[in-house]
N, C-alpha and C positions, 0 to 999 in steps of 0.2 A: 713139697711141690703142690699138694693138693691145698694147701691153706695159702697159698700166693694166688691158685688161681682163683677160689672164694674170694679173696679181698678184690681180685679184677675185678669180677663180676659186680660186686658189691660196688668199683667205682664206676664200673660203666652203665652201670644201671640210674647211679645218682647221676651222672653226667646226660645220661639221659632224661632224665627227669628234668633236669635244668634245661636241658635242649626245648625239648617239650613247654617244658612252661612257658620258654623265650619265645617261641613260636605261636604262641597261643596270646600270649599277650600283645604280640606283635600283631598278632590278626584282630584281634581286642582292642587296642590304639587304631587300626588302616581303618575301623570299621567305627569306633567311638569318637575321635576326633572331628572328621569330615561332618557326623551327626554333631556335633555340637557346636562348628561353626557355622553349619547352614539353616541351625537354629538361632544362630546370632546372628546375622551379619546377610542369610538368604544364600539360596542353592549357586552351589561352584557352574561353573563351564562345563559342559561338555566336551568342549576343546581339552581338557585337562585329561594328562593320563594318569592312572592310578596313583602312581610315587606323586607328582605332581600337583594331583586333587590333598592327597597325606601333606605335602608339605604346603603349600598355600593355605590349605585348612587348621595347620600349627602355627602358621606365620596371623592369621585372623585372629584365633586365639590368644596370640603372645601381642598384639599390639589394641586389641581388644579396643577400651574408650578410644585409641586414637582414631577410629574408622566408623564407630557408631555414635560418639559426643561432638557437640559442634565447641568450633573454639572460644564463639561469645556467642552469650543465647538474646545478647539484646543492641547487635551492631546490625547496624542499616547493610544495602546493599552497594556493591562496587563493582564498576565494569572491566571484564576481562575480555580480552582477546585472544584466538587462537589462531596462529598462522599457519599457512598450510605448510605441510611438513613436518611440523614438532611432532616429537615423539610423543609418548607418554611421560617419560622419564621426566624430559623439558618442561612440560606441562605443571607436572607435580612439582616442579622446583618455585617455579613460578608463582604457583599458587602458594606456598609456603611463605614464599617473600613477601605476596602480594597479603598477607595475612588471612588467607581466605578460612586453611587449613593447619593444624597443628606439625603433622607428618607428612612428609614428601613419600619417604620410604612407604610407610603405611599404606598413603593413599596408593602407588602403583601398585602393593599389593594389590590390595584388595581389587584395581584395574582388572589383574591379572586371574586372580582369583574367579572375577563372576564372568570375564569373558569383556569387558565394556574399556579395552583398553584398545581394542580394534574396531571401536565405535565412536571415536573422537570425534569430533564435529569442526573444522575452521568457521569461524565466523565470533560476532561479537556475542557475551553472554551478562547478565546480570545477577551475580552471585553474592553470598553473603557470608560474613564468618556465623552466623547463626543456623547456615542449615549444617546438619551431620555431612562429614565425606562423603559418606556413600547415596545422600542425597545430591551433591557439588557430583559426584559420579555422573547422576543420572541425567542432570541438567544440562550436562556438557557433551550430553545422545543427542544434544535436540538443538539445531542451528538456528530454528525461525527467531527472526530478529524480535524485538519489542516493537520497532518503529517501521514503517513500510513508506514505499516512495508512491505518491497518489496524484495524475494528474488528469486536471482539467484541462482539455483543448479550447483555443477561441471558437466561436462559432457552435458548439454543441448545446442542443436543448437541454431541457430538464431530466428528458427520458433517455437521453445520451450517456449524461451524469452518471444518472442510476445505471446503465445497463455495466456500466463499467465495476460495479462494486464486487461482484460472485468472482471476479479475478485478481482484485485491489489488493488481498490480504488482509484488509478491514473486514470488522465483524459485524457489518451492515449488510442488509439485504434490500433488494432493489426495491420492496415494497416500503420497508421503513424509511427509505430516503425521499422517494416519492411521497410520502405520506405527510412529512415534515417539510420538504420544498415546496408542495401547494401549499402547505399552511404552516409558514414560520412564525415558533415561536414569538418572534419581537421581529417588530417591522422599525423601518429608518421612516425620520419623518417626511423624506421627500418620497415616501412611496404611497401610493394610496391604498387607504382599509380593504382588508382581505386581500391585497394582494400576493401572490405567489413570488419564489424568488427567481422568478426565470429571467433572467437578464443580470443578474444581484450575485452569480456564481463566479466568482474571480478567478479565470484561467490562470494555469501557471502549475509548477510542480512543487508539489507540499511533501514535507516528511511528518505523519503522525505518528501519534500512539495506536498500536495494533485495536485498542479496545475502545477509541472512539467513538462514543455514541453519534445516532445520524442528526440529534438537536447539535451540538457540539461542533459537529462537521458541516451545517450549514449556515451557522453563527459563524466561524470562523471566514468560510469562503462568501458569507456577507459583508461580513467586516471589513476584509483587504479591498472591496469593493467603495466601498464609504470612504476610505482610505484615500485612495484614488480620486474620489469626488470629494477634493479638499477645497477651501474657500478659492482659491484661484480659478479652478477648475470651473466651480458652481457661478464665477464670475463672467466666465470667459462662455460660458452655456446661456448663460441670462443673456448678453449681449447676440445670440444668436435668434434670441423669442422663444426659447425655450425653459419648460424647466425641468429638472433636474431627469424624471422618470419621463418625459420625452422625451430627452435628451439620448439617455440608454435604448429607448426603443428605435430611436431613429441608428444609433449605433449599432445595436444587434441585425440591423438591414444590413447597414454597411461590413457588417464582418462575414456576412454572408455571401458578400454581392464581390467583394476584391479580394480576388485571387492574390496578389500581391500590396503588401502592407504599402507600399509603396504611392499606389496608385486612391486610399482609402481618404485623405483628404481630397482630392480632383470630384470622385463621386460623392462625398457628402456634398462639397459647391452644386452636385448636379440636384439632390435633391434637396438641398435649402431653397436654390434657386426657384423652384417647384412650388414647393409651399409657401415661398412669395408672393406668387402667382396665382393661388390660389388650383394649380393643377396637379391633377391626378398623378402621387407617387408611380403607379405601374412595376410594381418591381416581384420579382417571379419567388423570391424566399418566401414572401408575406403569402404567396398560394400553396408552397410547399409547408411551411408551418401549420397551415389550416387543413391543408389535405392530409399531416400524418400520418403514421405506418403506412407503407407501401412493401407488402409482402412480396408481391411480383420482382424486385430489387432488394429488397432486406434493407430498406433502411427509411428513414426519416424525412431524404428530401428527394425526393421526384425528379428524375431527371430522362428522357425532356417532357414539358409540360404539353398536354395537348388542349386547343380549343375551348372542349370543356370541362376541363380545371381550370379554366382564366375566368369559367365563369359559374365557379362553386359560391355556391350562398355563404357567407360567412363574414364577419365583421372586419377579418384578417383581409379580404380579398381588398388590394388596392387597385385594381382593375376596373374596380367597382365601386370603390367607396374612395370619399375625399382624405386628406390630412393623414395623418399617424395612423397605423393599425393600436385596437385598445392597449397593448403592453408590449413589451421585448419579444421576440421571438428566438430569439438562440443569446448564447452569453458573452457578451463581446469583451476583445483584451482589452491593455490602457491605447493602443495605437489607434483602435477604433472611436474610443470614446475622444481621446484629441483629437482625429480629424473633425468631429461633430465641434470639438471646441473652439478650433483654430483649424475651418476651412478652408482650402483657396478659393482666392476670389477669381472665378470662371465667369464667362457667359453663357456655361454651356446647360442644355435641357436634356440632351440624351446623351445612351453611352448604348456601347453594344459588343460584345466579345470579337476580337481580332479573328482572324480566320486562320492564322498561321500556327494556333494548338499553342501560345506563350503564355496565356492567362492574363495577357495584357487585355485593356480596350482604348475602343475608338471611341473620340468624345465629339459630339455637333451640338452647333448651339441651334438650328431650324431642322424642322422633322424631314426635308426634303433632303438635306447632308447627312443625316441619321440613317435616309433606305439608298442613298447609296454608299456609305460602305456596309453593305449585306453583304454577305459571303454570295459570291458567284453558283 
């Protein structure tokens, strides 16, 4: 009896032992693994609970190059898409097909792993089989597009332009765009030296490249401009007595001055008719262009003009001065530049805003039919 229970002893002591060591190693792997793939691959989730962090940290380990090697180190990139709703799962599969990545499997680990599986972005991305997964990870945290929607309004100045950039998405600042629209670049040759491109800005909604320089972005909104002023155009301007950059100046009034696109060839006839005449344009944009910021309103054009602002010193003021103001004052669309091309033929001299708040107006060809319809 007493040598049966020596040999217990003797196996529960080794059974112990072995307990022990399993334990020990056990706590040796929960505590060895997790360090060895957050020295691979970078620290797990928080999110993760103990078993969790152990086993996504063996799952890193065991799939190892598939999450840290890319699958071609010299393939260009390709556009993917996330739509809202996909999973991760979805994502990974897709990306696999789409040859981005080597592992689907892989790549959700590892998702899951660092916690960026609940950070999926919808929106479009620009990926490559040359970055690592877990760089395709990180790219796919961040929705900002490559390309941004940028628009030009008719009728906006130069300082219009610019003020719209610090919200554009473009990585221009108001001073660099300004800085290169007084002074472009390359001038067209219907414009005269040193001129600025203030009239030359081609309204209209552009999609860029997010890193668009501001030479780039006013070369281009030049260009659509010249574009516009094609030999027909330049044809049909010459038959007016005009050329090409009075033509724009007298346009950038007119985009100013009609509330409705509609109505913008009737007032170009009024002021062709004018400088037929040899009479004084009078027209109130040419005193708000000259006059400038107006902090009292926060904005650029003046509204309503008193007394004397009709009779500010300035080369702009047509109140006061004959013919053209020296350049464009705001940047007119193609509607405005065709009425300057292809005016109606009126008899008329003056116009005046309708009283009834339509943004229409009243047109008379004698200044005596002009003060009566005044507003009451």
């Amino acid at each position: 009896m007493k040598n049966n229970r020596r040999g217990f002893s003797v196996l529960s002591a080794g059974c112990l032992f072995v307990l022990l060591f399993a334990i020990f190693l056990a706590a040796g792997l929960y505590i060895y693994v997790p360090y060895m793939a957050a020295s691979t691959v970078g620290p797990a989730s928080d999110r993760l609970t103990t078993s969790q962090r152990f086993q996504y940290s063996a799952l890193m380990l065991w799939y190892d190059g598939l999450v840290t090697n890319p699958l071609d180190a010299s393939a260009g990139e390709v556009t993917f898409q996330i739509q809202e709703g996909e999973s991760a799962y979805v994502v990974a599969s897709r990306l696999e097909q789409a040859g981005v990545i080597r592992s689907a499997d892989a790549f959700v680990a590892y998702l899951i792993y660092s916690g960026l599986d609940t950070g999926l972005q919808m929106g479009e991305f620009q990926l490559s089989p040359a970055l690592a997964p877990i760089q395709v990870a990180q790219h796919l945290q961040d929705a900002t597009p490559t390309q941004v929607k940028f628009v030009v309004l008719p009728g906006w100045r130069l300082e219009e332009v610019a003020a719209a950039m610090p919200t554009s998405g473009l990585s221009i600042s108001e001073e660099q765009f300004l800085q290169v629209a007084r002074n472009p670049l390359s001038n067209y040759d219907f414009m005269p030296q040193g001129a600025s491109a203030e009239g030359f800005l081609f309204p209209g909604e552009y999609t860029l490249p997010r890193a668009i320089q501001a030479d780039q972005l006013v070369a281009l909104l030049m260009s659509n401009t010249a574009l516009a002023l094609n030999g027909e155009m330049r044809s049909a301007l010459a038959r007016q007595n005009l050329n090409v950059y009075q033509a724009v100046t007298l346009a950038s009034i007119i985009q100013r001055e009609a509330v409705m696109p509609e109505e913008q060839p009737v007032i170009a006839s009024v002021f062709l008719n004018r400088l037929a005449i040899g009479m004084r344009l009078e027209t109130d944009p040419t005193i708000q262009y000259a006059l400038g910021f107006n902090a009292t309103t926060n904005n650029w054009w003046k509204v309503p003009l008193s007394s004397d602002d009709l009779a500010v010193y300035s080369a702009y003021n047509t109140y006061i001065n004959y013919g053209l103001p020296p350049g464009p004052i705001s940047n007119p669309g193609l509607s405005a530049l065709q009425a300057v091309a292809y005016p109606a033929q009126t008899p008329y001299y003056f116009f005046r805003a309708r009283c009834d708040g339509s943004g229409l107006h009243d047109f008379s060809e004698t200044f005596e039919q002009h003060l009566q319809s005044g507003c009451p």
